[in-house]
LUMLOPA-338961 format. One record per residue (C-alpha): residue number from 1; x, y, z. Coordinates in steps of 0.5 Angstrom, whole numbers, plus 500, padded with zeros to 3 digits. Example, Ala and Ser with C-alpha at 12.3 -4.5 7.8 and 13.67 -1.06 7.14 Angstrom:
BEGIN
num,X,Y,Z
1,525,491,516
2,527,498,514
// end
This chain:
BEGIN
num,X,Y,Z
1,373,489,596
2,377,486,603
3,379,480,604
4,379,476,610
5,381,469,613
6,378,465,619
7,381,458,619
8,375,455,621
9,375,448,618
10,382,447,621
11,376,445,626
12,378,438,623
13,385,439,626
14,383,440,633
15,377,433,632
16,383,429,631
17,382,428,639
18,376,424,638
19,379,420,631
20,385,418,636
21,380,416,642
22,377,412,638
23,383,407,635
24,382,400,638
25,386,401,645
26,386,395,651
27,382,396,655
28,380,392,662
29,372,390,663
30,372,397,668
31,376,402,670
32,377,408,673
33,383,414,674
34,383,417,681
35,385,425,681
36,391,426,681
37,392,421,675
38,391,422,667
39,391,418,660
40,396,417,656
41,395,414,649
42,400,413,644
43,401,409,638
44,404,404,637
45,409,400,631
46,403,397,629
47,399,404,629
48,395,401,635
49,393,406,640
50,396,403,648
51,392,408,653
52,395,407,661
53,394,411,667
54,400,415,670
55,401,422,674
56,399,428,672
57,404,433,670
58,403,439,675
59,402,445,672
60,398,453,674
61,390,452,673
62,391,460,670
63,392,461,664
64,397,466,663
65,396,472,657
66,402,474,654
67,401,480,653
68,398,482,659
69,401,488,664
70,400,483,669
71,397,474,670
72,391,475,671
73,384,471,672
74,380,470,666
75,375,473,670
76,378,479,670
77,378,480,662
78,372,479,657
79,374,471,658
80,369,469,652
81,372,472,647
82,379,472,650
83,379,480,650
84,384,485,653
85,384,491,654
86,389,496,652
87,390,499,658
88,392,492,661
89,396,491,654
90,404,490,656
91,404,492,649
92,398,496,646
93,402,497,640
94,398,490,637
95,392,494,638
96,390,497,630
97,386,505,629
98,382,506,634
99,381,500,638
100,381,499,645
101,384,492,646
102,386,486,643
103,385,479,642
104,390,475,646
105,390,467,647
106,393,465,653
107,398,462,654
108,399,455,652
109,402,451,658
110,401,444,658
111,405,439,656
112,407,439,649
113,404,444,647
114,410,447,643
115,408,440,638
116,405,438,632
117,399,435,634
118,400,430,629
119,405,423,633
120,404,427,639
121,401,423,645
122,394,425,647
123,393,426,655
124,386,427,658
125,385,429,665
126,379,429,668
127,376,429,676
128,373,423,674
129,374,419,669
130,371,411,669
131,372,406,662
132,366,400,662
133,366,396,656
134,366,400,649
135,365,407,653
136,369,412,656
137,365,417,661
138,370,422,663
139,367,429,668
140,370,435,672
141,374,439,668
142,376,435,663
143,382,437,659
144,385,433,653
145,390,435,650
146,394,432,643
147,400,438,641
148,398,445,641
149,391,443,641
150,386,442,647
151,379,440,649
152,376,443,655
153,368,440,658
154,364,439,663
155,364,432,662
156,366,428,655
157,363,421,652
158,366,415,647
159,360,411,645
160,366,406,641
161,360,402,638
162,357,408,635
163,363,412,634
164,360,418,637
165,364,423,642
166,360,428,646
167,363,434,649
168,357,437,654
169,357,444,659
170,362,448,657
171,366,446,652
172,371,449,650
173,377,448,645
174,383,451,642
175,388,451,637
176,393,457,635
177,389,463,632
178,383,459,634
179,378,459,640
180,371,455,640
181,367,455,645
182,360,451,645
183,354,448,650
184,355,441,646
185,358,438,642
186,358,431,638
187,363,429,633
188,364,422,629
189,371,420,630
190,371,416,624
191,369,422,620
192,372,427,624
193,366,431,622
194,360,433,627
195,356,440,630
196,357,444,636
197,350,447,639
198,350,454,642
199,356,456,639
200,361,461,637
201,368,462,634
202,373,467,635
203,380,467,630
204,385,471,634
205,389,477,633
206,396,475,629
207,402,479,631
208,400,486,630
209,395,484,623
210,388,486,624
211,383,484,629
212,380,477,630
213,373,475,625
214,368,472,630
215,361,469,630
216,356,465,633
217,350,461,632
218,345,456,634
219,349,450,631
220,355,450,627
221,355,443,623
222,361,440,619
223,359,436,613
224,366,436,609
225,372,437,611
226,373,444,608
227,367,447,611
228,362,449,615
229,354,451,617
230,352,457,621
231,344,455,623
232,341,462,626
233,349,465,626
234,352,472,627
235,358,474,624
236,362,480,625
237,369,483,625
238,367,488,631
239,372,488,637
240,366,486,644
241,367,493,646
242,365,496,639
243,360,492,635
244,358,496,631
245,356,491,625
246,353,484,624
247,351,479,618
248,345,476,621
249,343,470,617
250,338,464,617
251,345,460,615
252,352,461,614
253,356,458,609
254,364,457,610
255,368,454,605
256,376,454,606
257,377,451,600
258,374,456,595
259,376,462,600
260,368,464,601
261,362,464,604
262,354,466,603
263,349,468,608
264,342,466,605
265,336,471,608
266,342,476,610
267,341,482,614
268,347,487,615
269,345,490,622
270,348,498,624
271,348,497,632
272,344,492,631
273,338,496,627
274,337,492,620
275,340,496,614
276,341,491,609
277,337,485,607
278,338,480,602
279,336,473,599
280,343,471,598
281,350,475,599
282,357,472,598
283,363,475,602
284,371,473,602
285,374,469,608
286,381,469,605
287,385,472,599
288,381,469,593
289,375,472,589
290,368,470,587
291,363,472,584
292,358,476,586
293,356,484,588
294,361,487,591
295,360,494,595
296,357,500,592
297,360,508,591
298,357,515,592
299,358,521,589
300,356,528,588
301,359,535,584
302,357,540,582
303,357,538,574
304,354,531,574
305,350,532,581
306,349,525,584
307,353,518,582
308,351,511,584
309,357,505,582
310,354,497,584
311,360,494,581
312,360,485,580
313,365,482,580
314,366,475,576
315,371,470,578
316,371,466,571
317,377,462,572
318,383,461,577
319,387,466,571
320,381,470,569
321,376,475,572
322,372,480,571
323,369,487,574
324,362,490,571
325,360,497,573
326,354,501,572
327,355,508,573
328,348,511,574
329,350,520,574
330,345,524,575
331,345,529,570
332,349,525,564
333,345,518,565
334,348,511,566
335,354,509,564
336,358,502,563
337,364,501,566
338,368,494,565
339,375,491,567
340,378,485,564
341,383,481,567
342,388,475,565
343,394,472,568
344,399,466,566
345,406,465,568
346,408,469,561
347,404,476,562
348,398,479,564
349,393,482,560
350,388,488,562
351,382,490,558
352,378,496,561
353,373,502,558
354,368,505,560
355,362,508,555
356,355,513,556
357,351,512,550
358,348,519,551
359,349,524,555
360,345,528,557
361,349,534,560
362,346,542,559
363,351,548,561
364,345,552,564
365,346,560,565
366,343,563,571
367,336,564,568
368,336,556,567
369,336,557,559
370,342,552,556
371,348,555,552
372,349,552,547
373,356,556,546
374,360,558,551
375,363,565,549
376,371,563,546
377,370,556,547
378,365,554,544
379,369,548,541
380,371,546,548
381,363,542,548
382,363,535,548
383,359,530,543
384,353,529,546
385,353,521,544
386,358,515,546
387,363,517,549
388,367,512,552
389,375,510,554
390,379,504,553
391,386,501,555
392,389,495,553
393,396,494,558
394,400,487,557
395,406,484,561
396,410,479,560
397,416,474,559
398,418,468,556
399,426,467,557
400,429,473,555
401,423,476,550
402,419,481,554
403,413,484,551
404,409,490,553
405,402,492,551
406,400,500,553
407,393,503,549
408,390,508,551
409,384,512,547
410,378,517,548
411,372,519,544
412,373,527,546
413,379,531,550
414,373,532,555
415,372,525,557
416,377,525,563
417,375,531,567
418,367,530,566
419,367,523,567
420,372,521,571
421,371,512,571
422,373,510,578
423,374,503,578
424,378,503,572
425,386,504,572
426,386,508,567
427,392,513,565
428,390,521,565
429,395,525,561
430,395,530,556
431,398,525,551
432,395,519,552
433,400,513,550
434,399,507,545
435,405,502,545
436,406,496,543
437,414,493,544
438,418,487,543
439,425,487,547
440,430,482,548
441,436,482,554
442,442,477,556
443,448,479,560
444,452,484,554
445,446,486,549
446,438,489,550
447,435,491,544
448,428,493,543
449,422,494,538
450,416,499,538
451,411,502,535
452,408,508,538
453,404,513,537
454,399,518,541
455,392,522,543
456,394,529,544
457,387,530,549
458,389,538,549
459,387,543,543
460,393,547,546
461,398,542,545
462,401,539,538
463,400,532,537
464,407,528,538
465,410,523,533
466,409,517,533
467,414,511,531
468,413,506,527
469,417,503,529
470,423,504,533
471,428,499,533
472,433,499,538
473,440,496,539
474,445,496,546
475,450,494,549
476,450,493,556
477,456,495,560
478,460,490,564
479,461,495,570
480,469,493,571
481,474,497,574
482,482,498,569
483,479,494,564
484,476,498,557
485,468,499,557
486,466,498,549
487,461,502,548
488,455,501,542
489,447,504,540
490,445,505,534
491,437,506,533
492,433,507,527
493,426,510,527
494,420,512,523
495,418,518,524
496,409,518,522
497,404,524,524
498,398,526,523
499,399,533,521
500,405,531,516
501,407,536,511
502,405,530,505
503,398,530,508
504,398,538,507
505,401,540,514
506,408,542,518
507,410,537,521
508,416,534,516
509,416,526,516
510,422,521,515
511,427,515,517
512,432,517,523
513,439,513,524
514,443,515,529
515,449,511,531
516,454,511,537
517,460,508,539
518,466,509,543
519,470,506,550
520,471,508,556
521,476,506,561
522,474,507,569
523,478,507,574
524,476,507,580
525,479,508,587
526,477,509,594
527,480,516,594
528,478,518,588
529,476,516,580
530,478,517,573
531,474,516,567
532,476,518,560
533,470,517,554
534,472,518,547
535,465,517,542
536,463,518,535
537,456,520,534
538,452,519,527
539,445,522,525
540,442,520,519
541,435,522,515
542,431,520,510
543,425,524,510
544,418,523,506
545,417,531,504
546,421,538,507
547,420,544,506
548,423,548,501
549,430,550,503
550,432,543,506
551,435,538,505
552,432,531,504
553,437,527,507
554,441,530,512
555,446,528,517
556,451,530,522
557,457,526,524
558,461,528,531
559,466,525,536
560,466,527,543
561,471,526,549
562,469,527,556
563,475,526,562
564,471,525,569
565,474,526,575
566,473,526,583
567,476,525,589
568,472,523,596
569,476,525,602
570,473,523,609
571,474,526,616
572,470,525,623
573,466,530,626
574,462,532,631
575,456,536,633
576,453,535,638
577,453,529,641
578,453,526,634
579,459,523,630
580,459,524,623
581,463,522,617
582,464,528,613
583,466,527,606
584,468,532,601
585,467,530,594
586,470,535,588
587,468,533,582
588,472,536,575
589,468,534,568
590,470,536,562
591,466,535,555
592,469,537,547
593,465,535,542
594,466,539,535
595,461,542,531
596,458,541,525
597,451,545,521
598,445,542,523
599,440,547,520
600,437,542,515
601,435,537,521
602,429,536,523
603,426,536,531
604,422,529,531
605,424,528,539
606,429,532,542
607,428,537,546
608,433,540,551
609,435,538,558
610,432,542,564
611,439,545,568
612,439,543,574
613,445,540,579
614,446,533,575
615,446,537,570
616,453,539,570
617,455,532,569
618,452,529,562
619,454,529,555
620,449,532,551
621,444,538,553
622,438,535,549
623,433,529,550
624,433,525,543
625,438,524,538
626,436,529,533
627,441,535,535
628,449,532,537
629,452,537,541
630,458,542,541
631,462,544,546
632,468,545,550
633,466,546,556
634,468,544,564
635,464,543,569
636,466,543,577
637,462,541,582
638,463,539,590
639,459,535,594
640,459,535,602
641,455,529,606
642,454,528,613
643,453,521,615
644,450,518,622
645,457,514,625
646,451,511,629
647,446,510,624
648,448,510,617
649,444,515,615
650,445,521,611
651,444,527,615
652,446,532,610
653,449,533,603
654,450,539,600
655,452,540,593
656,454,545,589
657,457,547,581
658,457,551,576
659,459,549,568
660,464,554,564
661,464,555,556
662,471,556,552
663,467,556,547
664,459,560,545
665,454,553,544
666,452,554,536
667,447,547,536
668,440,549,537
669,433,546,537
670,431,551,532
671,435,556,527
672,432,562,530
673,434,561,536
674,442,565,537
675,448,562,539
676,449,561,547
677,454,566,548
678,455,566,556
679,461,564,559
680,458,561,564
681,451,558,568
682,447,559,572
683,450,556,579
684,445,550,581
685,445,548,588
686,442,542,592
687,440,541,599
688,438,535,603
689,437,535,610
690,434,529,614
691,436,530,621
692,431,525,623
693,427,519,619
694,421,523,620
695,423,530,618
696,426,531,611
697,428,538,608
698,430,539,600
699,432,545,597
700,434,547,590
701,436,553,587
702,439,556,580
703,443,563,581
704,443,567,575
705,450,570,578
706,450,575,570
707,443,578,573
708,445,577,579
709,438,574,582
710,435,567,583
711,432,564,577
712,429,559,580
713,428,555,587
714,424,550,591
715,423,548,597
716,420,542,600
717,418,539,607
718,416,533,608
719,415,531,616
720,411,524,619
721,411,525,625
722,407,518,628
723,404,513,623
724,399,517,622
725,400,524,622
726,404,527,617
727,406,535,614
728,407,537,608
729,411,543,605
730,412,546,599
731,414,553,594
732,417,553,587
733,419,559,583
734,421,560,575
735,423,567,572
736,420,565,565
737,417,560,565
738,411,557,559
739,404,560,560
740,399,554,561
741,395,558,556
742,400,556,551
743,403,563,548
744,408,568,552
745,412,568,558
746,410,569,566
747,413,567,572
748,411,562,576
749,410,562,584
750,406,557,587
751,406,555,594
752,403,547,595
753,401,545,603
754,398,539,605
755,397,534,612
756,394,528,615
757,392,530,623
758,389,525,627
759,385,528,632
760,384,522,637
761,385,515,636
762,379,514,632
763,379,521,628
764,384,525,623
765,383,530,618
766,387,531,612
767,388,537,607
768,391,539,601
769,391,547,598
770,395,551,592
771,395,557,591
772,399,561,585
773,403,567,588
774,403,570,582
775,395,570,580
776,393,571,587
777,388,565,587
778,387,557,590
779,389,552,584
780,386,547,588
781,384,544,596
782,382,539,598
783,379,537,605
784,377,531,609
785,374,528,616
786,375,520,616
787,373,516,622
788,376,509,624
789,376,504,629
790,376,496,629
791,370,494,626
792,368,500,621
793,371,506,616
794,368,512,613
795,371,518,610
796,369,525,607
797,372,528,602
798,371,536,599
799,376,537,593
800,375,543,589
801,380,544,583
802,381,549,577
803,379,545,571
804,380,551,565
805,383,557,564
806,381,562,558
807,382,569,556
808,376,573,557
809,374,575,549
810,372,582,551
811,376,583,556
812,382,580,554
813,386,583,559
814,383,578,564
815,384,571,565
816,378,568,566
817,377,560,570
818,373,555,571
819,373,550,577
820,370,544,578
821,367,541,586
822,366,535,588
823,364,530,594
824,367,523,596
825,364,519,600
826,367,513,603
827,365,506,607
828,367,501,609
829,366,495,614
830,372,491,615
831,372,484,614
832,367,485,607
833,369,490,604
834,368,498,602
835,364,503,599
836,369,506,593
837,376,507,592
838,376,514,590
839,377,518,596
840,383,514,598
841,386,514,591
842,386,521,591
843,389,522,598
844,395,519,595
845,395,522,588
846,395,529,592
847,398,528,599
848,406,526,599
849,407,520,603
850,400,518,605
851,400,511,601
852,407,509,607
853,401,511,612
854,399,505,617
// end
């Protein structure tokens, strides 16, 4: 829910005038200033107020706006709330989306109005002014200033005897980022405290951040020194050309100190038509929380029908809260969302879920009957009774030691797609992580403990190993230059599965030691860099049970040299009328590393690397320490940048490379995979391209020179062309690659678009579409229309995805697909909150760059 903040209780600053007026000062039986004089009170060494008459300070009666085109009279602008509008804006840049003016105080051009007001002097001016005993009556435009605050009126008096000062006719008083204006106004100068009748208030805009919070009410009381008492008030953060919204209430409480308030008996008014009532509500002034109902979320889809969210939040303890969420869904019933959160100095912690007890939800046929099993799918139904989801995620630090917590857990595979909790930050993945670990760090070691495991959430996809534990140990390295760098890691894992082969499955089980350690001497010049390897690699097994032709400890023992070196030549170049730096950086990487049989291995973690340009420059080709490489190999690669002389930046970088093998690749993940025999790669190229800071092109490719044609490629284009507009470009291709359905090869050619428009300053649209060239079909789109000005925002959204994709029993030759629609309706009324989150969550899940969008 947003959060904002109106310093309204530093009202007891700005009163300070009237404690200061009250201090005992000399005064004569009668006096009286003339007009060109004022009153000039300060302390003195024993703390004593001493007030004489001196001459005014000649200074302009019209306040200048700062930021306005021209000096204009008040009375030419929204002189009550201090409103400008754009067009008389020198810099309009301070108006936010979809606004026509900005708050501007004027220009504070008294004397000492660049001061704390605490010591400096307090002057008060006035056409007439008169002192009678313990009464000070000053009329005719009267003007008290102290520092940066001021006071204006029509006529002010000090009632010493009753401590009482009362400003009448206009009064108005100000301070940085705060205006009040009242009909009258009575202060005690003992307390500081008082009531202002006929009143509003105003907090200006600050910089470019927001729009002022503002209000009225028939009388505005003080009663402590953090808050303050809206009788019959009004409160809003509508611009004056714009009020589309208001709380009305019977009171208003404002409490700066808690950083709420509450209204009792309170209307929320849409152009002034009542749409809302309640008894009580409660709403933030600042950053901080409270209990109370926070705004609720809309939703509709073609699955669960109509959904209804009312979230409550409790503020437990300054370190400690809560958010409670019943979820109503149409066709599956209610559902319960909560959140839990916990932060000290050493760490947070979060716990969330969310849990149906009963789902009422039937797949029906076009006749209307239910099926009950889905033809090929029939295991894809979910359980009818509690379904749930839960996360439990910690952080923490205590010196050196840091601890990690990430659980994750479903009832049933389905959970995500059907139910989709909004007000929980939950991780989505195929295999939901369940981690716990324990590190250390200092300046030369890192170590680690973790324990891992998964829930595989697909029925395509095998489950994955869980560590129980994984102990880590390595040492960091320094980053000297002509110096050896020793390096060390060793890690010892217990490998556990749920389908092992003790347990009458085909996942072998076991202990894994791998060790590596070695030293390396960089040298490093500005021309240039030479860097010499030379590591020995050991793995070790100990397994709990393996297959009948394998060995129960296996192991492989390897040592490895690797010789990197590049040399970086630089010359000036112009295109246009730019200068640029170009560089031209050859790099030569060569890696041997001897074979050893390496059948007997189990494959726990390991997978291997997808080739790509940085790929040429590693010294393993596998994920994982269950395979040690062999190779004897050379890999040259050049990189050529263009860099603005003007603005440092990295207008071009072009790379490309190629590995040749001396000698065919014999370790492989499986041993049924032959031998790699080819005598060189594929050739990888990369492209970034960003002419300007708006624009950026990338583009990636692997050349198969053997078959002569690309085996793969991608192009992206990102463009934001203002703050609130950008495009989105993207297409990828692969020979080859696995198919979604989990068996077989296919091609893969998808084209990806997605941009954010604004129409004018007020409207935008935004859109995102799939599509695979290959199938010939949309994956998914997506659709928005948004609306947003000073006051108030409201967002659509249509998305329709592709949530399965199955092969057609009695047409297998037919893939047949299953999609998914929804729409999302978002709300939100600045200054008290929105009406769900979703719609934005998934605009910056799918569209690139929305997130850096003002």
């Amino acid at each position: 829910m947003a959060a904002n903040h109106y310093s309204l209780p530093t009202i007891a600053k700005h009163l300070l005038v009237a404690a200061i007026a009250a201090s005992p000062m000399p005064v004569v039986a009668s006096a009286e200033l003339t007009p060109d004089q004022q009153w000039i009170c300060k302390a003195d060494a024993n703390n004593q107020w001493q007030c004489e008459g001196q001459s005014k300070v000649s200074h302009s009666t019209t306040l200048s706006l700062p930021n306005a085109k021209v000096v204009a009279s008040q009375n030419s602008l929204d002189s009550t709330w201090d409103w400008v509008p754009k067009s008389q804006l020198a810099d309009p840049s301070v108006c936010k989306t979809g606004c026509d003016g900005a708050y501007v105080a004027p220009l504070a051009d008294w004397e000492d109005a660049d001061k704390d007001p605490e010591g400096a002097p307090l002057r008060a001016n006035a056409d007439h002014s008169h002192m009678q005993g313990n009464s000070v009556a000053l009329s005719g435009e009267v003007v008290l200033t102290q520092g940066n605050r001021s006071f204006k009126t029509d006529r002010a008096l000090l009632d010493r005897d009753n401590n009482q000062l009362t400003f009448e006719g206009n009064v108005e008083i100000r301070e940085p980022g705060l205006l009040i204006r009242a009909d009258k106004a009575n202060i005690n100068t003992e307390s500081n405290l008082g009531n202002f009748e006929q009143a509003l208030f105003l907090q200006h805009n600050h910089g470019s951040k927001g729009n002022g919070f503002r209000g009225q009410a028939a009388t505005i009381d003080r009663a402590s020194q953090t808050t303050l008492d809206l009788e019959q008030g009004k409160i809003t953060q509508c611009t004056p050309d714009d009020e589309l919204w208001m709380i009305d209430a019977n009171s208003i409480h404002l409490d700066s100190e808690e950083g709420w308030g509450s209204a009792k008996h309170a209307k929320v008014r849409i152009k002034d038509i009542p749409v809302f009532y309640t008894p009580y509500m409660t709403f933030p002034i600042d950053d901080r929380r409270k209990t109370g109902l926070l705004f609720p979320a809309l939703g509709t889809g073609n699955k669960n029908g109509f959904e209804f969210s009312a979230p409550l939040y409790l503020n437990i303890a300054p370190d400690f809260d809560a958010t409670i969420a019943p979820r109503f869904i149409e066709k599956r019933g209610t559902m319960y969302e909560a959140e839990v959160r916990q932060l000290s100095s050493f760490g947070t912690w979060v716990v969330s879920g969310a849990q149906l007890n009963d789902d009422q939800y039937q797949e029906v046929e076009d006749n209307g009957a239910p099926i009950e099993e889905l033809l090929g799918r029939e295991n894809d139904i979910p359980p009818r009774e509690n379904r749930w989801v839960g996360r439990v995620t910690h952080s923490g630090k205590i010196g050196p030691i840091i601890t990690q917590v990430d659980y994750n857990k479903v009832s049933d595979e389905n959970f995500f797609s059907d139910l989709s909790p909004d007000s929980l930050e939950l991780q989505r993945s195929d295999h939901l992580k369940q981690t716990a670990s324990l590190g250390y760090r200092n300046n030369n070691w890192q170590a680690e403990l973790i324990a891992e495991q998964f829930q595989t959430i697909d029925d395509l996809l095998s489950s994955q190993y869980q560590f129980m534990p994984r102990l880590t140990l390595e040492r960091n390295s320094t980053g000297a230059n002509f110096s050896p760098e020793w390096l060390f890691e060793a890690q010892y894992t217990d490998f556990k599965h749920d389908e092992s082969i003790d347990d009458g499955g085909r996942f072998e089980t076991g202990q894994r030691s791998f060790a590596e350690a070695g030293i390396s001497y960089p040298m490093r010049w500005a021309p240039g860099f030479i860097i010499p390897t030379a590591k020995v690699r050991s793995v070790n097994y100990k397994l709990d049970a393996f297959k009948n032709d394998s060995d129960d400890t296996p192991s492989a023992t390897v040592p490895l040299v690797t010789l990197d070196m590049g040399l970086v030549f630089e010359r000036q170049a112009r295109f246009g009328n730019s200068n640029y730096l170009q560089t031209l950086e050859p790099r030569l990487y060569y890696f041997y590393s001897d074979y050893e049989e390496q059948g007997s291995n189990p494959k726990f973690d390991t997978k291997a690397l997808k080739f790509s340009y940085s790929q040429l420059f590693r010294d393993t080709r596998f994920t994982g320490h269950d395979r040690l490489d062999d190779a004897n190999q050379a890999s040259i690669g050049v990189t050529s940048r263009f860099i603005n002389d003007t603005e440092g930046r990295e207008v071009l970088s072009l790379s490309l490379g190629q590995i040749f093998y001396f000698k065919d690749r014999r370790v492989q993940l499986s041993t049924a995979t032959p031998d790699e025999v080819v005598s060189h790669s594929e050739i990888a190229g990369e492209i970034q391209y960003q002419p300007t800071e708006k624009l950026r092109l990338t583009n990636t490719l692997l050349w198969d020179s053997r078959q002569d044609y690309l085996q793969e490629g991608g192009l992206g284009v990102h463009y934001q062309a203002t703050s609130k507009s950008l495009y989105n470009l993207g297409y990828r291709f692969n020979r080859e690659a696995a198919s979604n359905l989990g068996f077989g090869k296919r091609d893969v050619s998808q084209a990806d678009a997605s941009v954010v428009l604004p129409i004018d300053d007020r409207w935008s649209t935004f859109a995102r579409y799939r599509y695979d060239v290959e199938e010939n079909r949309a994956i998914d789109d997506m659709f928005g229309l948004q609306y947003e000005d000073c006051c108030w925002m409201v967002r659509l959204l249509y998305q329709r995805s592709l949530k399965d994709e199955y092969v057609d029993n009695e047409l297998t030759s037919n893939i047949a697909v299953e999609r998914d629609y929804a729409f999302i309706l978002e709300f939100e009324l600045k200054g008290l909150g929105s009406l769900g989150n979703k719609a934005r969550s998934l605009l910056e899940e799918n569209i690139l760059g929305y997130e850096d969008l003002d």
